[in-house]
N, CA, C and O atoms as a GROMACS GRO file, in nm:
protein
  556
    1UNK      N    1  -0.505   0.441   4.071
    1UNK     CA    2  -0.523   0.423   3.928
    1UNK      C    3  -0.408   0.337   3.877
    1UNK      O    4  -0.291   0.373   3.888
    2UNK      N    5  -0.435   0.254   3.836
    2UNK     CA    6  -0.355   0.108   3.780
    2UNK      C    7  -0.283   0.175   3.670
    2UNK      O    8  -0.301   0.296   3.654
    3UNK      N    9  -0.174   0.090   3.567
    3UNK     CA   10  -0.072   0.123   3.458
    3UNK      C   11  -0.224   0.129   3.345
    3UNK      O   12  -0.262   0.228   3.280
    4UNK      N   13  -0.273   0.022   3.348
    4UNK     CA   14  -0.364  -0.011   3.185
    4UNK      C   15  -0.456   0.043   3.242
    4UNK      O   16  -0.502   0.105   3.146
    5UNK      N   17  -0.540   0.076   3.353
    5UNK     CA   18  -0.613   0.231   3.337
    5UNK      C   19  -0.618   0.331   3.292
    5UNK      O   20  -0.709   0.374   3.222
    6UNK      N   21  -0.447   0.427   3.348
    6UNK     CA   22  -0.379   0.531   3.290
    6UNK      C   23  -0.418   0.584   3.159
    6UNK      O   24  -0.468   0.688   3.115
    7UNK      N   25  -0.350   0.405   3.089
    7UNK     CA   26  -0.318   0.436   2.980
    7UNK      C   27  -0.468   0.462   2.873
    7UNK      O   28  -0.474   0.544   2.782
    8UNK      N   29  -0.569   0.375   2.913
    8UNK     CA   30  -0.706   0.412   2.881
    8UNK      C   31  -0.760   0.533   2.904
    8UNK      O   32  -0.830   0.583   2.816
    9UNK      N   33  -0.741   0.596   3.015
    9UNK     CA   34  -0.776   0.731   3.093
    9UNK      C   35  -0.714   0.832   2.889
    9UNK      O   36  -0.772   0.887   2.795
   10UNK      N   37  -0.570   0.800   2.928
   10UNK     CA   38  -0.560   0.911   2.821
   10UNK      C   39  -0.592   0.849   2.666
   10UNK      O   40  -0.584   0.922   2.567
   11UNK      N   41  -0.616   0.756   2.661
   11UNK     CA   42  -0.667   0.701   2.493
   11UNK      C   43  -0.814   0.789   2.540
   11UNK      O   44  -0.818   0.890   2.471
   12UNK      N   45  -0.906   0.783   2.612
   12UNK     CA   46  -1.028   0.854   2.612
   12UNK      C   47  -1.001   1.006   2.582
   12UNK      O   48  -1.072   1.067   2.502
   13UNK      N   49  -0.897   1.065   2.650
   13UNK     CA   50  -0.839   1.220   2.640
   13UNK      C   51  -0.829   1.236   2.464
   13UNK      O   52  -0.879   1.329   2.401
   14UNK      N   53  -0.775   1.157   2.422
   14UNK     CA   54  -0.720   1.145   2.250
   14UNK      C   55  -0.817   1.139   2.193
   14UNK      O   56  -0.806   1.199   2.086
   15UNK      N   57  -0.954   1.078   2.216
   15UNK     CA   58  -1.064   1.062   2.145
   15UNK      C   59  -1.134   1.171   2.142
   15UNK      O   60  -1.183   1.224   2.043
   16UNK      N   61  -1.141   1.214   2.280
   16UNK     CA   62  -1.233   1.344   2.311
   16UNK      C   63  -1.128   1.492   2.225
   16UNK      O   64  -1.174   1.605   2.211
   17UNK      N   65  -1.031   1.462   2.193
   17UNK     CA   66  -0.971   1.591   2.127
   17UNK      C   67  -0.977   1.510   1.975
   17UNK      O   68  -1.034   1.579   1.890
   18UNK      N   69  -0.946   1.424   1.943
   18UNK     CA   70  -1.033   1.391   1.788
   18UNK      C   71  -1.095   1.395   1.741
   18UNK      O   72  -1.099   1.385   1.619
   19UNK      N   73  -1.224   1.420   1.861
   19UNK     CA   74  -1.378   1.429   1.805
   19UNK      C   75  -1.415   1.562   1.802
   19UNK      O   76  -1.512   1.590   1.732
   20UNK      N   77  -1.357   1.652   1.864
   20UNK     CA   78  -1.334   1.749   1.868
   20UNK      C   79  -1.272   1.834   1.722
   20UNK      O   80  -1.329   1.920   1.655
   21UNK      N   81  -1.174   1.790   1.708
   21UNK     CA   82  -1.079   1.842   1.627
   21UNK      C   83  -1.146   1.816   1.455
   21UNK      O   84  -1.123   1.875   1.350
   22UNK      N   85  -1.229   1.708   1.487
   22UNK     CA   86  -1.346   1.646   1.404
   22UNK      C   87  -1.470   1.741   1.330
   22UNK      O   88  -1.528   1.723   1.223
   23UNK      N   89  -1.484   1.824   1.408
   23UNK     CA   90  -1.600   1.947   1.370
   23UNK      C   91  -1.565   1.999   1.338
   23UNK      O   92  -1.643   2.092   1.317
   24UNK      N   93  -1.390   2.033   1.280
   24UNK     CA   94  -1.360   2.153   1.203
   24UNK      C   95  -1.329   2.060   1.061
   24UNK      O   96  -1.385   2.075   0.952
   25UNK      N   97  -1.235   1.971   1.094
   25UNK     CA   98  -1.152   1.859   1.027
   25UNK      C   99  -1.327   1.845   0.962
   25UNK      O  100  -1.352   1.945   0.896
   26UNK      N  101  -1.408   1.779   0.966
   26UNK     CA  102  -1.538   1.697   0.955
   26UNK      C  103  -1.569   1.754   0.796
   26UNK      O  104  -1.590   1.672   0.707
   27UNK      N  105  -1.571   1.897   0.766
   27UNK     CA  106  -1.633   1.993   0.649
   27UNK      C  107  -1.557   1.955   0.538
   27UNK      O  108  -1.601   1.971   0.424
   28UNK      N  109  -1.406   1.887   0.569
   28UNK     CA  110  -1.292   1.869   0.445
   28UNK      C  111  -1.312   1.730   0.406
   28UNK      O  112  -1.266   1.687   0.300
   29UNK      N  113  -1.400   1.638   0.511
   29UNK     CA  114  -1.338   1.537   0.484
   29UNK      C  115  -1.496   1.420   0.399
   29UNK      O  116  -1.610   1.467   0.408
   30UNK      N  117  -1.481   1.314   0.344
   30UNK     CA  118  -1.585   1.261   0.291
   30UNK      C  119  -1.696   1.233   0.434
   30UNK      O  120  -1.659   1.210   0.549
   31UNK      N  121  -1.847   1.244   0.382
   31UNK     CA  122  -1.911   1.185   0.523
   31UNK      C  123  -1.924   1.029   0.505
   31UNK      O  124  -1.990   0.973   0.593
   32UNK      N  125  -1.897   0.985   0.450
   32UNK     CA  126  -1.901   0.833   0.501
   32UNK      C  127  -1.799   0.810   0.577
   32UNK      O  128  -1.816   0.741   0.678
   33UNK      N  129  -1.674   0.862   0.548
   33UNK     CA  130  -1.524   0.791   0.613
   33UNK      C  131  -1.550   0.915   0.784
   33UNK      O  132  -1.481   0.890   0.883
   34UNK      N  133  -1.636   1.014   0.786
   34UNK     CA  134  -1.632   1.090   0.915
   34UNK      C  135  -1.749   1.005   0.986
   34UNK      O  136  -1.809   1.075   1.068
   35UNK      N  137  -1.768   0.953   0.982
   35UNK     CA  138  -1.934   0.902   1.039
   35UNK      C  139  -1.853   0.754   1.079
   35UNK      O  140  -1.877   0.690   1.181
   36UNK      N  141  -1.777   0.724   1.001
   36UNK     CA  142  -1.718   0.588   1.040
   36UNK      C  143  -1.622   0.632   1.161
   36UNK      O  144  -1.620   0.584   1.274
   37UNK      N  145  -1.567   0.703   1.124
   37UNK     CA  146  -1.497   0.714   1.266
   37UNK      C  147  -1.510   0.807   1.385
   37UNK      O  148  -1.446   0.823   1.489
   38UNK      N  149  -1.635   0.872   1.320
   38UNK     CA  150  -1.697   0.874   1.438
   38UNK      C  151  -1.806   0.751   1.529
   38UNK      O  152  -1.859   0.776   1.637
   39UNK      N  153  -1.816   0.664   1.478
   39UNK     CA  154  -1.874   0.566   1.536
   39UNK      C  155  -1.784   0.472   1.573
   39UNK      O  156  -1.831   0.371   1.625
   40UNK      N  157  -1.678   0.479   1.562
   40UNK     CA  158  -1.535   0.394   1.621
   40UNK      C  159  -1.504   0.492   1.715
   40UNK      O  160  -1.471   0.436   1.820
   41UNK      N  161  -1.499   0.592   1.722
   41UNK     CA  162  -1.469   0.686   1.836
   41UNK      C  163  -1.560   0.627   1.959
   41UNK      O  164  -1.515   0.577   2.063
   42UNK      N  165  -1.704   0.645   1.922
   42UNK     CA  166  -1.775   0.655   2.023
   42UNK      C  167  -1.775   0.443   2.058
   42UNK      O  168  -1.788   0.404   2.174
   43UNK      N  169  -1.764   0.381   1.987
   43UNK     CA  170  -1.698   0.247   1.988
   43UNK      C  171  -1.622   0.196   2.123
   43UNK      O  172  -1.632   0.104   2.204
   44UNK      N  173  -1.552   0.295   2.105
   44UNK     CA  174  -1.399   0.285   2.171
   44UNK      C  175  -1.430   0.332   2.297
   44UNK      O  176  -1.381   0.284   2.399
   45UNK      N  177  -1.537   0.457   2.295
   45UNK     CA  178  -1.549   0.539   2.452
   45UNK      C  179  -1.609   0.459   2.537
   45UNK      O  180  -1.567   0.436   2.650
   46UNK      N  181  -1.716   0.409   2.484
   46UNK     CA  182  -1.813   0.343   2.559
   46UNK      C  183  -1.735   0.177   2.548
   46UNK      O  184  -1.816   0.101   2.603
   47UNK      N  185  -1.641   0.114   2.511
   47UNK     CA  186  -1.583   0.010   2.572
   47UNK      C  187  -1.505   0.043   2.685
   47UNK      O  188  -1.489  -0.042   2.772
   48UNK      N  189  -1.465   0.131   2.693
   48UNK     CA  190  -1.354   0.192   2.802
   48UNK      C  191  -1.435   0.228   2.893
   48UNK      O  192  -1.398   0.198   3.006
   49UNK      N  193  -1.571   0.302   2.882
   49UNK     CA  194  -1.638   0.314   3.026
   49UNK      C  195  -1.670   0.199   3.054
   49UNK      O  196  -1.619   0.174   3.163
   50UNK      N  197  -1.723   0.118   3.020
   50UNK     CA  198  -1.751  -0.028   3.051
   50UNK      C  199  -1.635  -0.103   3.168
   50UNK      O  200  -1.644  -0.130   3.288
   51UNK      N  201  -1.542  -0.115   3.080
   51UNK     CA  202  -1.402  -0.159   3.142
   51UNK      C  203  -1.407  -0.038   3.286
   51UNK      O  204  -1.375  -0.066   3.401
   52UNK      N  205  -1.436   0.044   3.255
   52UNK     CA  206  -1.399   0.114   3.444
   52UNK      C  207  -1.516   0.061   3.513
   52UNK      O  208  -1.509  -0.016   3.609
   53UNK      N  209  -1.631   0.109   3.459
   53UNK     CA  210  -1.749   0.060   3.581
   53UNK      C  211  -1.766  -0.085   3.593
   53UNK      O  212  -1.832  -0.125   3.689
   54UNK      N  213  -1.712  -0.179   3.503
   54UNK     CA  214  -1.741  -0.339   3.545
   54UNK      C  215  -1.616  -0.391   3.580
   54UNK      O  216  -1.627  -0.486   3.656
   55UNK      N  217  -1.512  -0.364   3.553
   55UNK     CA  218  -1.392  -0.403   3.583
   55UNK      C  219  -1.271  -0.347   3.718
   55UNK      O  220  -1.238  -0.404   3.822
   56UNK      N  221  -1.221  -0.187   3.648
   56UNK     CA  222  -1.168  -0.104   3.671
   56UNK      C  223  -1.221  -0.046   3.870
   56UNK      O  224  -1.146   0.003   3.954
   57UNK      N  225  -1.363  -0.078   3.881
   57UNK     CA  226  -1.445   0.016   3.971
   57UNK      C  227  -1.432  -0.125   4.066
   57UNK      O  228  -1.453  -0.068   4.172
   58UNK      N  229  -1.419  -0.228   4.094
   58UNK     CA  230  -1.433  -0.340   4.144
   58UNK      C  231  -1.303  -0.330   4.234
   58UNK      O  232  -1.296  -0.307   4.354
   59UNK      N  233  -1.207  -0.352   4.147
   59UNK     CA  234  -1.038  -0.373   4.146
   59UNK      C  235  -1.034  -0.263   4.260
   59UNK      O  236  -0.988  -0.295   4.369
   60UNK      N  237  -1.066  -0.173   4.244
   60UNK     CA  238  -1.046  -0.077   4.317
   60UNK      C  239  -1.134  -0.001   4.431
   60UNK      O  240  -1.147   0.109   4.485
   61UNK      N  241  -1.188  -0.140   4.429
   61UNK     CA  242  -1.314  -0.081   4.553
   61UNK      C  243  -1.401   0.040   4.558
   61UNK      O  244  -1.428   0.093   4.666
   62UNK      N  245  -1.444   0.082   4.448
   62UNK     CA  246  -1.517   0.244   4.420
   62UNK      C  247  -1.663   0.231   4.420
   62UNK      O  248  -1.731   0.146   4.362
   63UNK      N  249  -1.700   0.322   4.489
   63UNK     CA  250  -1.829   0.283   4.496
   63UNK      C  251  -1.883   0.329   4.353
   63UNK      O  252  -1.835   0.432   4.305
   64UNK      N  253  -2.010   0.240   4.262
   64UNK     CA  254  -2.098   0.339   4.173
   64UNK      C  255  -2.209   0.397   4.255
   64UNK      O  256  -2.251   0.313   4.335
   65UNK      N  257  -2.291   0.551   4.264
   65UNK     CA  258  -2.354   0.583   4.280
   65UNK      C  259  -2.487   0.521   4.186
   65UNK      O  260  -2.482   0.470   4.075
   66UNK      N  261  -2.592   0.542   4.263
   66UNK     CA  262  -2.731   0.574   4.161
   66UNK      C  263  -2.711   0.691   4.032
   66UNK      O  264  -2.756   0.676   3.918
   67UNK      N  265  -2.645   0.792   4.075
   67UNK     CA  266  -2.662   0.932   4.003
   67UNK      C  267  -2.518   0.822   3.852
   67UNK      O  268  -2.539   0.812   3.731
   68UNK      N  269  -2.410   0.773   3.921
   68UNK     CA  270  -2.330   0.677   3.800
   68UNK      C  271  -2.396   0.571   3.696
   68UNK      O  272  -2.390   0.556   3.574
   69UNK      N  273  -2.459   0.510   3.796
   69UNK     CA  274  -2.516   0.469   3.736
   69UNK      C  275  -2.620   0.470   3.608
   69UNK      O  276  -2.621   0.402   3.506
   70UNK      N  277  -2.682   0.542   3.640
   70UNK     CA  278  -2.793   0.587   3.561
   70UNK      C  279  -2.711   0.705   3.429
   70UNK      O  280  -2.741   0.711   3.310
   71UNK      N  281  -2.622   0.774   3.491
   71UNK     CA  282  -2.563   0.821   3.335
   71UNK      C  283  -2.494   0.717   3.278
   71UNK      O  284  -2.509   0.700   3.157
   72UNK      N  285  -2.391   0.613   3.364
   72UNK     CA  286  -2.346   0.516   3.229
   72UNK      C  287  -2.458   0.482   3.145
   72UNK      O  288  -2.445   0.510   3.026
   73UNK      N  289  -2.583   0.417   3.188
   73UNK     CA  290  -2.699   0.358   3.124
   73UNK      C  291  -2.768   0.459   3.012
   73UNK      O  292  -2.844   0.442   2.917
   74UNK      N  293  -2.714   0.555   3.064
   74UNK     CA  294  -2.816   0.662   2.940
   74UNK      C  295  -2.663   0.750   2.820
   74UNK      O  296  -2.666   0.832   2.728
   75UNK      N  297  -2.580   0.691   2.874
   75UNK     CA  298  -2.425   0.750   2.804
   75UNK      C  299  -2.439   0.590   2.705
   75UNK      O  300  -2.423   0.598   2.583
   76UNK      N  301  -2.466   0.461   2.766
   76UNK     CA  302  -2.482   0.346   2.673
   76UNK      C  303  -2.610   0.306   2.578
   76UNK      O  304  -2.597   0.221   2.490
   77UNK      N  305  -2.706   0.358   2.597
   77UNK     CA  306  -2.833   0.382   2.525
   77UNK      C  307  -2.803   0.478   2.399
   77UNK      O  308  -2.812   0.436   2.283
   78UNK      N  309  -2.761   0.626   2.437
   78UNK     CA  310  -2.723   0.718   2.366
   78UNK      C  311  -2.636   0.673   2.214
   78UNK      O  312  -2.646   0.705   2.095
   79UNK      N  313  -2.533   0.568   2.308
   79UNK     CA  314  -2.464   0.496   2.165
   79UNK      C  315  -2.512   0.421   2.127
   79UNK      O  316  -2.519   0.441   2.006
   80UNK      N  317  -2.579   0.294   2.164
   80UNK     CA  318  -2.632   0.210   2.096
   80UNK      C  319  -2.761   0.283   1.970
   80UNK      O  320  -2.791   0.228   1.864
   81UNK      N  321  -2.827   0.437   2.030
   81UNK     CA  322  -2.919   0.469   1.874
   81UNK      C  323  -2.824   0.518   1.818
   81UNK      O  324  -2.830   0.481   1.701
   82UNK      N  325  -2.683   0.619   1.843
   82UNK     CA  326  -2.619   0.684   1.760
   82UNK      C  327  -2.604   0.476   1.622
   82UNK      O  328  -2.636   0.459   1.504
   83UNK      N  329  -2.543   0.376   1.725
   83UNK     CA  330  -2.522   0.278   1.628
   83UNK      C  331  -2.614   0.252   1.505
   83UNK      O  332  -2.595   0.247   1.384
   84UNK      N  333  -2.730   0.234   1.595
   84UNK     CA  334  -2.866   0.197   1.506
   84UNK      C  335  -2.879   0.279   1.390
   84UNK      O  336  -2.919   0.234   1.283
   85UNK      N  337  -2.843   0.414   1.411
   85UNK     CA  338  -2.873   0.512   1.291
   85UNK      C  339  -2.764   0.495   1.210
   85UNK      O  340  -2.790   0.491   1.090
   86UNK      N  341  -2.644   0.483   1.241
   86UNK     CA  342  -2.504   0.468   1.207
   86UNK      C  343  -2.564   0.353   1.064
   86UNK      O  344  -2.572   0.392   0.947
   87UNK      N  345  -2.590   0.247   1.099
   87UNK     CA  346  -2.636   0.095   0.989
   87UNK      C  347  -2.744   0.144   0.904
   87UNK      O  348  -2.746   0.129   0.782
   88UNK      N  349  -2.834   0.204   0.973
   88UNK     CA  350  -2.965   0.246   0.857
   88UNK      C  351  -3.098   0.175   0.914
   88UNK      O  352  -3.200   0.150   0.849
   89UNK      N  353  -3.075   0.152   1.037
   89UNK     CA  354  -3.167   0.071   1.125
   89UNK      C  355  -3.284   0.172   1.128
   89UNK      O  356  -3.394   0.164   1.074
   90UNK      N  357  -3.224   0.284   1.217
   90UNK     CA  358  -3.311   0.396   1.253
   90UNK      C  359  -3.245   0.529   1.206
   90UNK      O  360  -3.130   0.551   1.169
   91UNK      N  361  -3.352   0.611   1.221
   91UNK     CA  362  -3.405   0.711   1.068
   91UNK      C  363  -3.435   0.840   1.216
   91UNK      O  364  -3.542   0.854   1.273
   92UNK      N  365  -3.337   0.898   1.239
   92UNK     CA  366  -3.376   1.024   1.382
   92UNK      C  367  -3.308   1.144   1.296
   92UNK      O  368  -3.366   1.246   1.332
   93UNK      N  369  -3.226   1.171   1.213
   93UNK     CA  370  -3.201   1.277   1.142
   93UNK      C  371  -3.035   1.324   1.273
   93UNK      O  372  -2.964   1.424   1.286
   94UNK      N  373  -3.038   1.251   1.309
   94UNK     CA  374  -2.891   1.285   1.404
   94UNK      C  375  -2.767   1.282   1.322
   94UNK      O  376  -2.661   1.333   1.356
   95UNK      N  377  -2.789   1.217   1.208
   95UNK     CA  378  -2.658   1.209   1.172
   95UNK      C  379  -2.598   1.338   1.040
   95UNK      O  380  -2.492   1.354   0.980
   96UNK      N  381  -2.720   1.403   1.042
   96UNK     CA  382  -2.699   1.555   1.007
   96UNK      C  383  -2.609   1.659   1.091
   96UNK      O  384  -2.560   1.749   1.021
   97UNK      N  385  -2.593   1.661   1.163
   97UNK     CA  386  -2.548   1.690   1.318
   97UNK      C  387  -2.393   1.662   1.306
   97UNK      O  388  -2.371   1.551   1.354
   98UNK      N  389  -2.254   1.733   1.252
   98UNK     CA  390  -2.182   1.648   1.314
   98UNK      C  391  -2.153   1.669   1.469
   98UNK      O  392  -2.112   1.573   1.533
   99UNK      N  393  -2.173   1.793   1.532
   99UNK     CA  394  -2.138   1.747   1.643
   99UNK      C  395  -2.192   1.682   1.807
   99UNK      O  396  -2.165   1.697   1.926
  100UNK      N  397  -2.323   1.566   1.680
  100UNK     CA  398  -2.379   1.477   1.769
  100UNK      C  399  -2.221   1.346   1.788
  100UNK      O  400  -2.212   1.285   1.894
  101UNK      N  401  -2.176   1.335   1.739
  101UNK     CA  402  -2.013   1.256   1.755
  101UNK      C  403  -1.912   1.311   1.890
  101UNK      O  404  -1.807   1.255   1.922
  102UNK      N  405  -1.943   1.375   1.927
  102UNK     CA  406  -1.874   1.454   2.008
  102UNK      C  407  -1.940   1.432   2.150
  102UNK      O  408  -1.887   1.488   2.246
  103UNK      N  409  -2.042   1.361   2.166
  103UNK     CA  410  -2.056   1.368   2.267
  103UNK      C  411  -2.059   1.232   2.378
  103UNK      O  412  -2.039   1.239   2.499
  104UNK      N  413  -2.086   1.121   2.307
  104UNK     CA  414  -2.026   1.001   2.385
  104UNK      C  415  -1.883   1.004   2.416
  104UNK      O  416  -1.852   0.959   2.527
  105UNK      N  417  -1.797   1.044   2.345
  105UNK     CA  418  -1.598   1.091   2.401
  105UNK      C  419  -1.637   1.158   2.492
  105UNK      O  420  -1.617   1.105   2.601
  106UNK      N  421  -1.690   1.264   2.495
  106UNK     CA  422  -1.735   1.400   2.624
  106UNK      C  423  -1.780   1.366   2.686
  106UNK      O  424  -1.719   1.404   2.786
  107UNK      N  425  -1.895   1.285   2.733
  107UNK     CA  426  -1.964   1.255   2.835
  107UNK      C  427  -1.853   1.132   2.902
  107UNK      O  428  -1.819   1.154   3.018
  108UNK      N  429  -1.806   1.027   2.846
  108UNK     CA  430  -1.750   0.925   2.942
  108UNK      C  431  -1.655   0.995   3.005
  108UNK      O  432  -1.647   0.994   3.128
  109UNK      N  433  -1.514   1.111   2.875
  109UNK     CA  434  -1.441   1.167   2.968
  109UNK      C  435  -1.453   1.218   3.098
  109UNK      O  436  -1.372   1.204   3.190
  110UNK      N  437  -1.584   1.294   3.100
  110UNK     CA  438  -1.599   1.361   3.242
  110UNK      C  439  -1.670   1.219   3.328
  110UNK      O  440  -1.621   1.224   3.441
  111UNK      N  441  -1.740   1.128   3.322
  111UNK     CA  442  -1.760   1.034   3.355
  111UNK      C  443  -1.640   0.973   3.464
  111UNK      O  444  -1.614   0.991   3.583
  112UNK      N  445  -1.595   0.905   3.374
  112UNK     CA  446  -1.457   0.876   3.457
  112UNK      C  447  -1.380   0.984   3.526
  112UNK      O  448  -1.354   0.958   3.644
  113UNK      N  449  -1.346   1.077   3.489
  113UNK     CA  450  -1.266   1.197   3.516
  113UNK      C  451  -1.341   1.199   3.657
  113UNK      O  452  -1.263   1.176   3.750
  114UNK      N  453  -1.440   1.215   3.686
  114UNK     CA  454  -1.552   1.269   3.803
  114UNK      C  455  -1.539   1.120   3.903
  114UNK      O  456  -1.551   1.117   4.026
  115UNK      N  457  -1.515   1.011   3.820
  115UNK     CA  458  -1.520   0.876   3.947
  115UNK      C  459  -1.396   0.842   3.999
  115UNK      O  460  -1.374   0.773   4.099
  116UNK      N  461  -1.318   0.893   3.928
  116UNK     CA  462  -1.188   0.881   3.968
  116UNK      C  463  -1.114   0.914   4.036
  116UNK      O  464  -1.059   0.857   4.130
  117UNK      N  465  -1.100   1.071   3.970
  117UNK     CA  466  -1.040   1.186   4.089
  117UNK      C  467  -1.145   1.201   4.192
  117UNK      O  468  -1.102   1.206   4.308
  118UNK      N  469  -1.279   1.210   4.176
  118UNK     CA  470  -1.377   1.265   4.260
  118UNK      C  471  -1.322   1.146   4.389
  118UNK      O  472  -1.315   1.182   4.507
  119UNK      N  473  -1.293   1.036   4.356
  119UNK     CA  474  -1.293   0.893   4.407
  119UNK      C  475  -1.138   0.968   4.502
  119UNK      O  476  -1.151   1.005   4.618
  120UNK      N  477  -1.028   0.977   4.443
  120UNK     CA  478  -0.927   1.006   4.489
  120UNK      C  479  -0.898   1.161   4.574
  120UNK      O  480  -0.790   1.202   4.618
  121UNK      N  481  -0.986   1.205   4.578
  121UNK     CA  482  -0.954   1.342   4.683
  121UNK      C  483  -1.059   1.298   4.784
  121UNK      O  484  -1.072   1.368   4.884
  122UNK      N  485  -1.138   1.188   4.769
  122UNK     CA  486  -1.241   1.212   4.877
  122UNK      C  487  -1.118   1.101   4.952
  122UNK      O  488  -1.104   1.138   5.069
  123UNK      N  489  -1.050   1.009   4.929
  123UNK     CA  490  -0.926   0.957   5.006
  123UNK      C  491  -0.850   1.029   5.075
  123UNK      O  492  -0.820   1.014   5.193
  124UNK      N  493  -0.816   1.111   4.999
  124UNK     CA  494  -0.734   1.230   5.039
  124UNK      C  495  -0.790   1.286   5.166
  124UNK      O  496  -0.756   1.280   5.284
  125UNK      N  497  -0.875   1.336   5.107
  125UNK     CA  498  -0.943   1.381   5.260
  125UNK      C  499  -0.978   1.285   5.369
  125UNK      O  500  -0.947   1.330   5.479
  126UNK      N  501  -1.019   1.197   5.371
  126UNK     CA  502  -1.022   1.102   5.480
  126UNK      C  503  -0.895   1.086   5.579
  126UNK      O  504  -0.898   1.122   5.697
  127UNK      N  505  -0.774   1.023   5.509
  127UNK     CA  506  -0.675   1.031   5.527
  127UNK      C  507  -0.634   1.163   5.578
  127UNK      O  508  -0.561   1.145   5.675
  128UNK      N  509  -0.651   1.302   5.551
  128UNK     CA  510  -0.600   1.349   5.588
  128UNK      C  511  -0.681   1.412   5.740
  128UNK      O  512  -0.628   1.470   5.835
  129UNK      N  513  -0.791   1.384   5.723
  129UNK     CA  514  -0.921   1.400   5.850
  129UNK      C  515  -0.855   1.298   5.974
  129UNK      O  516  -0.796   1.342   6.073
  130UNK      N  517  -0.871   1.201   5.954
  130UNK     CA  518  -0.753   1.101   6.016
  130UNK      C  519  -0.649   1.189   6.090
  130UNK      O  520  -0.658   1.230   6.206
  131UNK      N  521  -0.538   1.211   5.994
  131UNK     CA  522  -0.411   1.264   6.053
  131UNK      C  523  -0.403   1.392   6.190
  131UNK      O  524  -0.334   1.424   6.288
  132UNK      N  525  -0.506   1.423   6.126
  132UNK     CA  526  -0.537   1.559   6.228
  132UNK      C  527  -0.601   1.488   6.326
  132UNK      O  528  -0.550   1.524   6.432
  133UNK      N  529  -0.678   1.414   6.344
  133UNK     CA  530  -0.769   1.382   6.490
  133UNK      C  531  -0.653   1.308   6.566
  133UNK      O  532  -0.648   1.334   6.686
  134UNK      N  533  -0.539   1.202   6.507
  134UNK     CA  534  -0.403   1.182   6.582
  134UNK      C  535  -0.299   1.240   6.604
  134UNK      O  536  -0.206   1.198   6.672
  135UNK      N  537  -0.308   1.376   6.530
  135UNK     CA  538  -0.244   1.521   6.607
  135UNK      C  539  -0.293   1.561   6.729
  135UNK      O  540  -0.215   1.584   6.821
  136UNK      N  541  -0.436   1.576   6.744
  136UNK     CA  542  -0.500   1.622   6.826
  136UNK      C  543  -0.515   1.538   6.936
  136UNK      O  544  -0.547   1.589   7.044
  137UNK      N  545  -0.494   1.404   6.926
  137UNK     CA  546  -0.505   1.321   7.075
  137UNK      C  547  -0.364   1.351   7.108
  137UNK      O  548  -0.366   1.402   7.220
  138UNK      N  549  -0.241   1.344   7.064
  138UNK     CA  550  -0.134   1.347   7.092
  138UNK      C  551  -0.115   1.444   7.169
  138UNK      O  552  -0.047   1.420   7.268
  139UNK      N  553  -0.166   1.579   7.152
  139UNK     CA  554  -0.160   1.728   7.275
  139UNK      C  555  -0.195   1.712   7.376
  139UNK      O  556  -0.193   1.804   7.457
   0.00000   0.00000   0.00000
């Protein structure tokens, strides 16, 4: 995991506890200015998954699965209607809901969280599968 990964890794952590912190915060605050940033939240999540699976996932030789795939595509669909409804495009009654906001931060977090580490212990283990079979010729 690179420096400007990291540092994305935890700007996603910050979002997902904003959006969070958002459903209590959400009742005090005007809904136009909560809806705005909740759509900059989810803005922000889904540029950052982007940046790992087109960028980030390359650099670093990671494989995407089918099963990755197909949730980025339905984690990027998901935002693009939250957008649509966001403008006044489309009319789904979601934005009654606040804690339909909460869930593009939540879903990429574990997203990445799952390609990453999942990515980095399965190294681990290789490497360490390795070490033992050149213990074992050595006896």
């Amino acid at each position: 995991m690179g420096g400007i990964e990291k540092v994305l890794f935890f700007l996603l952590i910050l979002l997902f506890a904003a959006s969070f912190l958002g459903l209590y915060i959400g009742d005090y605050m005007e809904a136009a200015a909560y809806f705005q940033a909740g759509m900059g939240m989810n803005l922000v999540a889904i540029a950052i998954l982007s940046l790992e699976k087109f960028f980030f996932s390359k650099n670093w030789n990671r494989k995407i699965t089918a099963g990755y795939e197909v949730s980025y595509w339905i984690i990027l669909v998901y935002t693009l209607i939250l957008a649509l409804q966001y403008e006044g495009i489309l009319d789904l009654g979601l934005m009654e809901e606040r804690s339909i906001w909460m869930v593009v931060p939540a879903a990429s977090l574990i997203w990445i969280t799952k390609l990453v580490f999942g990515d980095v212990a399965f190294i681990d283990y290789e490497s360490r599968k390795e070490a033992e079979a050149k213990k074992k010729g050595r006896k």
